[in-house]
Residue, then its C-alpha position, 0 to 999 in steps of 0.5 A: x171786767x165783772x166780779x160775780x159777787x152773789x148769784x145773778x149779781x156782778x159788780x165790777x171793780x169800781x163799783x164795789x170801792x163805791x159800794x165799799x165806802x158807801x157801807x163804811x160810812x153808813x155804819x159810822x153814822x149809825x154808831x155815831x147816832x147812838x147816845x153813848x157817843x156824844x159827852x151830852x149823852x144825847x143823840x146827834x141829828x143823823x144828818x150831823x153823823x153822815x156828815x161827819x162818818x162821811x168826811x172821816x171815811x173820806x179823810x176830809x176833816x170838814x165838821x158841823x160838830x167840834x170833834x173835841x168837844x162834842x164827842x166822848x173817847x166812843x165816838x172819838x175812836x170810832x172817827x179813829x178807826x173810820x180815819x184809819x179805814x178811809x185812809x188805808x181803804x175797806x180792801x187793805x183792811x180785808x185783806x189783813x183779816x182775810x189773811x189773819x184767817x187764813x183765807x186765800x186771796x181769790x182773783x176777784x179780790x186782788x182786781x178790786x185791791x189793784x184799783x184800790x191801791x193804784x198798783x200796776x199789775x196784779x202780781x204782787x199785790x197781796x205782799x204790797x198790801x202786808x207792806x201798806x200796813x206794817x209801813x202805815x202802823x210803823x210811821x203812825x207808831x213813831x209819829x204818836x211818840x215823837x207827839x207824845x213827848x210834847x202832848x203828854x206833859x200837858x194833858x197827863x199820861x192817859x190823855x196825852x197818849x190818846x191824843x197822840x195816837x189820834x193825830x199821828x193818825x189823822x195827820x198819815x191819813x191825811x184827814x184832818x181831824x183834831x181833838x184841841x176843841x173849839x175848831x182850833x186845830x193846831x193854831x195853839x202850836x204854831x211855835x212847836x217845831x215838834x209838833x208842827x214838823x211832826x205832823x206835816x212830816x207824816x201828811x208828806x209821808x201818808x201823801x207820797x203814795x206806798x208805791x213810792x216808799x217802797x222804792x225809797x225804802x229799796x233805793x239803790x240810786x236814782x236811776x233805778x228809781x221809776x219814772x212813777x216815783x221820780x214824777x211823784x218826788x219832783x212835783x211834791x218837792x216843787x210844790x211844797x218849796x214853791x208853796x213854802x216860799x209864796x205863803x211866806x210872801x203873801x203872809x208876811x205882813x198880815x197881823x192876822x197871820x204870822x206878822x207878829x211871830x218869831x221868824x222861826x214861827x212865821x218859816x214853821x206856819x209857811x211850810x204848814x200852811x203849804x203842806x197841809x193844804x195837800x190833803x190834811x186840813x190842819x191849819x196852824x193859822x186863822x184861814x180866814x184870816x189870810x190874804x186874798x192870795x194866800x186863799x187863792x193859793x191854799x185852793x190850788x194845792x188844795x185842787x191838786x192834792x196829793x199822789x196816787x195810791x196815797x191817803x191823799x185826795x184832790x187829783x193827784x200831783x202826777x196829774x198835774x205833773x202830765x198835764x204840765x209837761x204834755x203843754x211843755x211839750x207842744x210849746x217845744x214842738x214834740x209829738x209826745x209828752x217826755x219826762x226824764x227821757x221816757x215817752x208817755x202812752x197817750x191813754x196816761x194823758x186823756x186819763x189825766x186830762x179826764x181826772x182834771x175835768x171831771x174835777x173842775x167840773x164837780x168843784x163848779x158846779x158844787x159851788x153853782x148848788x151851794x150859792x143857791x142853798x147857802x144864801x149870804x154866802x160868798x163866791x169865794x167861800x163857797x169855792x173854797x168849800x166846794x174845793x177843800x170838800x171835793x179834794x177831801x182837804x178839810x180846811x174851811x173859811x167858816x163855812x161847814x158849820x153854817x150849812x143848811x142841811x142841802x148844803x151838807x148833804x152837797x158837801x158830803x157827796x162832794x167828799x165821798x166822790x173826791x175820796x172814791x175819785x172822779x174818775x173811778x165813780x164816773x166808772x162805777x156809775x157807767x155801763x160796760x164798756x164796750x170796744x170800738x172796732x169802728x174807725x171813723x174818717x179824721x177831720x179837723x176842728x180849730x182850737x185856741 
């Protein structure tokens, strides 16, 4: 369907989330290019600023500029704020202000926010909207002050306060983004069960999706709980335990890694090292300095992300989670993909299947463009770059602040297109769609 947007001009609801961020992210560059955002008080090279207002708006957390260092509090709360509007999306923000006005929410307004929001049905959006932003200022609220508590008495009240602020947010929405200085990210507070559980406490939460917390928060037994939420619940669950426990393995000996930690500290880096992949780019750990296996590991969970009306990238554990139980089915010999007794429509799966291939194509063939600008570099980084980029991640073997400046643009399109989903820009870049009333004669193709 079509949105009239302004006379002889009509959009439909996946272009104007493309055009949405698009402008989002233009304007963050544009501040972020003024003088009076840097601590040198000089002008950032604008592709640095794109770069970076794009993988802020995205919630990636990749930077070609240390965030800590390079940025005074202007550009500091501008990164903020561009963190808290990708994360949430530009439609939740309107929303707020168009009812803060008193301004009615029109039809064509709550098409664009069911997208935006991955919601099912149209009704109700407007009161799930004022939900997604009391939930998100409530936890990020608690988050900032449960950090606070360790931040505060070591950079004082003003600072502490700032930075607690920052990442509480940073880490709901999934992005990334520190401001300890040097790349470090929290590599200092690998020992702090506060801050490390605080922190993944709210990648998990930003990465559950707000459909799936309103449930919880209205629980009343599993059974009423939708197959949505269960889908979401098990998958994360599995993923996050199953991660926990190979990251352990794979890093248990590495002097590099966790070898030399108290055991407290090797379990607090091994559930990090496994939920932050999924999408924040936190790192308690040198990444480049882990196991070949331990890489390999943080590039699957980094390609599958999180869940669907999250702040969460990559192609969404409810993808996976299809995919997976559509194969277990064939292995059993059933005609339809089951889950907890419940049928799938087979749109669901060509949907999930669509998502999966859209994206393991975009990795490819980011990282087939990136082995010819960034020369030198290896198969494995430049994969691994291509992967944390498209599932707005923000880890990096090293590689982001040696890009070319092709490669950085690669990069940036690379976040934006993760962030606006494949899918979703694959729809916005297409022409109407139109019904099929053909039906054409069936025929056999051999597979396997």
């Amino acid at each position: 369907m079509k949105i009239k947007i302004v006379k002889g001009i009509k959009l439909s609801p996946f272009q104007i989330l493309a055009i949405g961020f698009f402008i989002v992210i233009l304007t963050g560059s544009i501040l972020l290019n003024l003088p009076m955002a840097t601590q040198s008080g000089e002008r950032t090279p604008f592709v640095d600023c794109f770069f970076v207002a794009t993988s802020a708006t995205c919630v990636t957390g990749l930077i070609t500029v240390d965030t800590g260092t390079h940025w005074n509090y202007f550009g500091k709360t501008v990164i903020m704020f561009l963190i808290e509007i990708g994360g949430l999306g530009f439609m939740s923000f309107a929303t707020l202000i168009a009812l803060l006005l008193g301004k009615r929410i029109t039809l064509k307004e709550r098409l664009v926010m069911q997208e935006a929001l991955n919601s099912f049905a149209l009704q109700g959006l407007v009161k799930l909207a004022k939900y997604v932003l009391l939930f998100t200022v409530s936890i990020q609220a608690a988050g900032a002050v449960l950090l606070s508590t360790q931040f505060i008495p070591q950079f004082g009240l003003a600072k502490g306060i700032y930075y607690s602020i920052f990442h509480s947010i940073s880490a709901f929405c999934n992005a990334g983004f520190d401001l300890m200085g040097n790349f470090q990210s929290v590599t200092q507070y690998a020992d702090n069960s506060v801050i490390i559980l605080t922190i993944s406490a709210l990648i998990i939460i930003g990465g559950l999706g707000f459909y799936v917390w309103q449930e919880v928060y209205n629980f009343k037994g599993i059974k009423k709980l939708s197959l949505h939420s269960k889908l979401v619940l098990s998958v994360t669950a599995f993923l996050i335990i199953g991660g926990s426990i190979l990251m352990f393995i794979f890093e248990y000996n590495n002097v590099a890694t966790i070898k030399n930690m108290s055991f407290k500290g090797k379990v607090l880096s091994s559930v990090f090292a496994s939920v932050s992949p999924r999408t924040a780019g936190f790192n308690s750990i040198s990444t480049s300095d882990m196991t070949t296996a331990g890489r390999f590991l943080t590039t699957i969970l980094m390609f599958i992300g999180g869940s669907p009306g999250s702040t969460a990238g990559g192609i969404k554990t409810t993808t996976i989670g299809l995919l997976f139980m559509t194969i277990l089915s064939i292995i059993r010999g059933r005609e339809d993909t089951e889950i907890y007794k419940r049928r799938i429509c087979k749109d669901t799966i060509y949907k999930s299947l669509a998502i999966t291939i859209i994206g393991l194509g975009l990795v490819v063939i980011v990282t087939m463009i990136l082995s010819i600008t960034e020369v030198g570099a290896s198969l494995e980084y430049l994969l691994y770059e291509a992967t944390s980029a498209f599932a707005t991640v923000g880890l990096t073997l090293g590689l982001t602040t040696k890009l070319t400046t092709i490669g950085k643009i690669i990069i940036a399109f690379t976040m934006y297109a993760g962030r606006v989903g494949p899918l979703t820009l694959a729809l916005a870049l297409s022409r109407k769609k139109t019904s099929n009333t053909i039906k054409y004669p069936e025929d056999k193709v051999l597979v396997g």
